[in-house]
N, C-alpha and C positions, 0 to 999 in steps of 0.2 A: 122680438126685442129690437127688431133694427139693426141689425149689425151680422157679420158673417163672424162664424165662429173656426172659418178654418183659419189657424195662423199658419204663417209664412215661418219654415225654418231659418235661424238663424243662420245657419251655414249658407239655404238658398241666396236669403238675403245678401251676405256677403259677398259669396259669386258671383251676385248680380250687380252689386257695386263693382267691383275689379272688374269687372266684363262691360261695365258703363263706360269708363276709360276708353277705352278701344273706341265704342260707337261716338263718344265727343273726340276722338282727336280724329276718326273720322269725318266726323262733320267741320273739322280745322280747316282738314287738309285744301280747298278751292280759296276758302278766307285767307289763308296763311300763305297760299301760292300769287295773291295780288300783292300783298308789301312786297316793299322793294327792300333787297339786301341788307343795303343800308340802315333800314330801320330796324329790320332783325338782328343786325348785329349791334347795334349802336349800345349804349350802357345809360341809364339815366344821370347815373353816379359812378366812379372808378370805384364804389364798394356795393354798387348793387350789378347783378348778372344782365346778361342784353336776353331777348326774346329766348330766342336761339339757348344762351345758354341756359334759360329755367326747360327746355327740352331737356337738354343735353347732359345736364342735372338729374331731371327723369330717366332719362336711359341708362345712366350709371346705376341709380338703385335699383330699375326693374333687372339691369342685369347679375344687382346681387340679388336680389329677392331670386332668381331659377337660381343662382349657386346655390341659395342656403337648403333651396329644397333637394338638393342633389342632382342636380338636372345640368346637362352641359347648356353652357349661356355659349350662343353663339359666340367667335370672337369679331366684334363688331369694331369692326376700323373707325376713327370720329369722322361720322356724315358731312360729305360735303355740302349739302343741300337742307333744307327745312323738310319737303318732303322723305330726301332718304331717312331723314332724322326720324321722323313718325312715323315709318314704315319699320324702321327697326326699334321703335317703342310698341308698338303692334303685336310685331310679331313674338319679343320677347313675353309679354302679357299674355298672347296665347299660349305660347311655353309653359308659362305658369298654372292658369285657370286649366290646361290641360291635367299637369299633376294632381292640382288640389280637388278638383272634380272627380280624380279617380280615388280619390283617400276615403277609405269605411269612415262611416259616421264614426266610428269611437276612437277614431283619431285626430277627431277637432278636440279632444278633450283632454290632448294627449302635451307632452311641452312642444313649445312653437321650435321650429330651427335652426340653430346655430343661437339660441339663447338656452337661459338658466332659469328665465321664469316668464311667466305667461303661457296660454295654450295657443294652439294652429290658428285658432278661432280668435284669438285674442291680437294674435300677429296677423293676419289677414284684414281683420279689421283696421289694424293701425298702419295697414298701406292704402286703406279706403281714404283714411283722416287726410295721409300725406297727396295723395292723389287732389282731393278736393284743397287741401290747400296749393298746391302749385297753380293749379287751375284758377283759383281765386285771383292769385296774386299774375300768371297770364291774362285776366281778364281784364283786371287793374290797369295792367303797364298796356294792352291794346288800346282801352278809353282815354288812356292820356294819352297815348301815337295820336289818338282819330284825333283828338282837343288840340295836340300843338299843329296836327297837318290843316288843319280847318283854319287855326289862327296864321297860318301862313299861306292859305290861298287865300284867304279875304282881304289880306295884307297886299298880296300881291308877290311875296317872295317865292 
């Protein structure tokens, strides 16, 4: 019939999105070590976050995501660097996918962590969603850095 009939568990699936994180902010890390400071700290708006902060944003939650699973979250002092910063989003994410990777299957079906409703399964995924939207919205705020830097070297500024 055309098609493979083995499905991918949902739980694989999941892990493998939370584990994608990791290999994209790896793949950051050289792109993000050529801006300068400057741009990673800069703000578009005094009510939207600068580069820097939509990490540093991240790191706060991945660091509650290992609280809630009862896992000591390193005490992660605020990075001075872009890189220190994705190294301790990293690392905390491995913390995590560690945990959840050793949970019996019958505990995705189980209530998610430090909540009242939803399962493991259900809360895992909805750190997938937030993941890919921070990503998004980093993606975003980079193509408009590359469009104002291009409109100021053509300019000559």
């Amino acid at each position: 019939m055309g098609g493979s009939d083995a499905a991918i568990s949902p739980v694989e699936d999941v892990l493998g999105q939370l584990d994608w994180l990791t290999a994209e902010l790896e793949a950051q890390k050289p792109f993000l070590s050529r801006i300068p400071d400057v741009q990673l700290m800069a703000q578009p708006m005094t009510d939207q976050p600068s580069l820097f902060g939509l990490y540093q944003a991240m790191l706060e939650r991945e660091q509650a995501h290992v609280e809630q699973v009862g896992r000591p979250a390193e005490n992660i002092r605020p990075p001075a660097s872009m890189d220190a910063l994705l190294v301790a989003i990293i690392s905390l994410r491995h913390t995590l996918l560690a945990h959840l990777r050793a949970q019996p299957e019958a505990s995705w079906a189980q209530e998610a962590p430090g909540q009242t409703e939803g399962t493991l399964l259900e809360w895992a995924y909805a750190i997938t969603l937030d993941d890919g939207e921070t990503l998004r919205a980093i993606a975003e705020r980079l193509h408009e850095s590359q469009l104002s830097m291009r409109g100021q070297q053509s300019d000559g500024l």
